[in-house]
C-alpha positions in Angstrom: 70.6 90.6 46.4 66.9 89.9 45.1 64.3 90.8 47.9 63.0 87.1 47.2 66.2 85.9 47.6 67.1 87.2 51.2 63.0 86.2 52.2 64.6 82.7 51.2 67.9 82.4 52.7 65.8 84.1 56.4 63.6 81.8 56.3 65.9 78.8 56.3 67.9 80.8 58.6 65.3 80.6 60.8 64.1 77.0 60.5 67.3 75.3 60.7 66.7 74.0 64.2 63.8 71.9 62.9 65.7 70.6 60.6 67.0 67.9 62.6 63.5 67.1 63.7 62.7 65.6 60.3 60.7 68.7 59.3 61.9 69.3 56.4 63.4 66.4 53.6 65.6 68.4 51.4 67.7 71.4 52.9 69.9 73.7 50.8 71.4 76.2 52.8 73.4 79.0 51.3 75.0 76.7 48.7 77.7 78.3 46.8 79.7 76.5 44.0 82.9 78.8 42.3 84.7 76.7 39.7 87.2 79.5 38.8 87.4 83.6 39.6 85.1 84.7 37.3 82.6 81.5 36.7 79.9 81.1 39.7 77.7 78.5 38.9 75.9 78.9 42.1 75.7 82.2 44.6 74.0 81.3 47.8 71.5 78.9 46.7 69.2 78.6 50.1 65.7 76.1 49.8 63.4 74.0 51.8 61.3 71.5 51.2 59.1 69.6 53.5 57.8 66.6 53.2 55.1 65.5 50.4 56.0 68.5 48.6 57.0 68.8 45.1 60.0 71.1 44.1 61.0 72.8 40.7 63.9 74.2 39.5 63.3 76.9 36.5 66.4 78.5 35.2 67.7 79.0 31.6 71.0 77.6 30.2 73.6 77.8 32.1 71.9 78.9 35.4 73.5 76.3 38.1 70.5 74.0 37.9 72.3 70.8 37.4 75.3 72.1 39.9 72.4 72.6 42.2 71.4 69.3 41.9 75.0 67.5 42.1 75.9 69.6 44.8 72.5 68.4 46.8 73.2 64.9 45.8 76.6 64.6 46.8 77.9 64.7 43.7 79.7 67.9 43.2 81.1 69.4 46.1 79.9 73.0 47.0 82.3 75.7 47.6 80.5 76.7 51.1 77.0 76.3 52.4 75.1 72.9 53.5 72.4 70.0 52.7 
């Protein structure tokens, strides 16, 4: 796993009690989304976002942006992890 990566997914470790605070507006915590063996979409996606702030997702083709999205939004259902 990316250095970045694990910085990420401690840090939200972390600050998941002030979640429920209000602290924070959007929450992705280890999101994972498997559609078959072999195709991940998304591999422990973990992000938070407080309040006022703006939030970007880069990725090319294909890189589980969209899933992301559905998965934050209710639309998709992830595989593990919580909004």
């Amino acid at each position: 796993m990316d250095g970045d990566v694990q910085t990420e997914h401690d840090d939200v470790e972390k600050e998941m009690p002030n979640v429920k605070n209000g602290a924070y507006k959007i929450v992705a915590n280890k999101l994972h989304k498997k559609y078959t063996r072999k195709v991940v979409a998304v591999d422990e996606f973990s992000l938070l976002v407080k309040p006022n702030e703006c939030m970007v997702l880069l990725g090319t083709n294909g890189a589980g942006k969209t899933t992301t999205f559905n998965m934050m939004n209710g639309i998709v259902k992830s595989t593990s992890g919580e909004t």
